[in-house]
N, C-alpha and C positions, 0 to 999 in steps of 0.2 A: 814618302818614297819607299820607306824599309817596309812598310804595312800598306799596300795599296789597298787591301781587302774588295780586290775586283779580281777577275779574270782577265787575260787578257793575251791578245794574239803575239805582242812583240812590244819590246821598251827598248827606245833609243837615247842617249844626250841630248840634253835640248838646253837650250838658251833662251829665258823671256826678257826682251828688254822692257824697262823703263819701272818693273818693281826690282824689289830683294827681299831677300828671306828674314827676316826678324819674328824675335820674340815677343809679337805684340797684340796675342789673341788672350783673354781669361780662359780657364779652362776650370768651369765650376762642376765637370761632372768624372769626363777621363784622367785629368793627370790634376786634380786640386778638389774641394769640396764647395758649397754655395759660402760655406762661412771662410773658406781659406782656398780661393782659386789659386790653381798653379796656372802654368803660361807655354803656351803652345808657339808653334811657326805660324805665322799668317804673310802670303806677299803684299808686301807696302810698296807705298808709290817711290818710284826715284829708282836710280841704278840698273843691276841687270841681277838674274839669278839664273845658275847653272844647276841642270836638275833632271827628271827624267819626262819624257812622254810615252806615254803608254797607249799602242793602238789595240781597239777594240773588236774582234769578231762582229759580224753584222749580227749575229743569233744570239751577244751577248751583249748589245748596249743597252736592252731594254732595264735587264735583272741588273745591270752593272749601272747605272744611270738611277736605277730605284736604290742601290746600297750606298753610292755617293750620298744621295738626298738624305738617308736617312742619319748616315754618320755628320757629313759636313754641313746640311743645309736645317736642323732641326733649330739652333736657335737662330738662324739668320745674321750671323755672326761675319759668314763673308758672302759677298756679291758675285756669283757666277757669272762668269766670258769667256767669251771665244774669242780668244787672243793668237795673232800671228807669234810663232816660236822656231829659230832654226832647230832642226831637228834631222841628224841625218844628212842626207845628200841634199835638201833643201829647206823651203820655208812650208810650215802649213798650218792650220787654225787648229788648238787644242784647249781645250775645256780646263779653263783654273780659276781656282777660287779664291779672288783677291779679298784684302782685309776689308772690314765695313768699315767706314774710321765714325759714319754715325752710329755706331751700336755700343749698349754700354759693354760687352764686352771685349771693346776695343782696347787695349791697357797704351795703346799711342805709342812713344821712343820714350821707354825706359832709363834711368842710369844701369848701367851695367853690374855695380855694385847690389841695387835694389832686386835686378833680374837673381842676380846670383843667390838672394838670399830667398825668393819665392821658390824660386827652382830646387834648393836646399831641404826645404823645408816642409812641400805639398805632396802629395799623395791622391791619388783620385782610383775610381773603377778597376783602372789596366795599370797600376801601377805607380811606383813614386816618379816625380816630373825629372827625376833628375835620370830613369830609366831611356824616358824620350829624347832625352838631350843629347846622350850616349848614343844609343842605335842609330838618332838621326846623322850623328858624327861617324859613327863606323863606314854609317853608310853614305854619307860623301866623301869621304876618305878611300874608299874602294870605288868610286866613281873618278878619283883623278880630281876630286873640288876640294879644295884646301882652303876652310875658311879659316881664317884667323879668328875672326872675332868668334864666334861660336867656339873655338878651340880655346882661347883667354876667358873664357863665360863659362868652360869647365873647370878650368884650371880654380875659379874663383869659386865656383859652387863646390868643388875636393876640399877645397882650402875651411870653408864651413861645414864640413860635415865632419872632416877630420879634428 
């Protein structure tokens, strides 16, 4: 959400139900290495996640649909759908990338403890994981989404680096 790395005409609130947002992707290249993955958001089944939707210029889906693929869909890590999401004044289909739970970079539901200490710990391309953790929390935070768990899963990764 804090890095769409698209263009884009306008981003409203949106609601998906039936996943949520968790820590349950590897990330052996941006935020961890092949020998020490860090751990990214990926949506899992179950729940509801509060989030943005981002509508696309008709002149810009093409270039913006080939930069998704390239960022999110190289190791095939999550399964792209077009999922009904309220958004706005109503409901409409938006393009998300749920977790693959067959890929091995699936990391599944974590303990939160183990989360805290990958996240502590890895470094990748764009940065240490514990940079994504942050910006991703700034940036629900300034959206009105107060997640707990994600705000306890900092507090734990401070606690180890401190």
């Amino acid at each position: 959400m804090w890095d769409p790395g698209i263009r884009f005409a306008e981003r409203v609130p949106a609601l998906l139900r039936g996943y949520h947002r968790s820590f349950c992707i590897y990330s052996s290249r941006f935020r961890g290495t092949v020998a020490r993955p860090g751990l990214v958001l990926g949506l899992d089944r179950g729940g509801a996640c509060r989030g943005i939707a981002y509508r696309i210029a008709a002149n810009d889906v093409q270039p913006s649909l080939e930069a998704l693929w390239l960022r999110e869909m190289r190791r095939r890590v999550y399964v792209p759908r077009l999922l009904p999401v309220s958004a706005g004044e109503g409901r409409r289909a938006a393009l998300t990338f749920l977790a693959n739970r067959a890929h091995e970079g699936y990391a599944g539901r974590l303990d939160p403890e183990h989360c805290a200490t990958i996240i502590a710990e890895c470094c990748g391309e764009r940065g240490p994981n514990v940079d994504y953790l942050v910006n991703t929390l700034r940036h629900l935070d300034a959206l009105g989404v107060h997640d707990q768990q994600i705000h306890r899963l900092l507090a734990k990764v401070r606690a180890r680096i401190a």
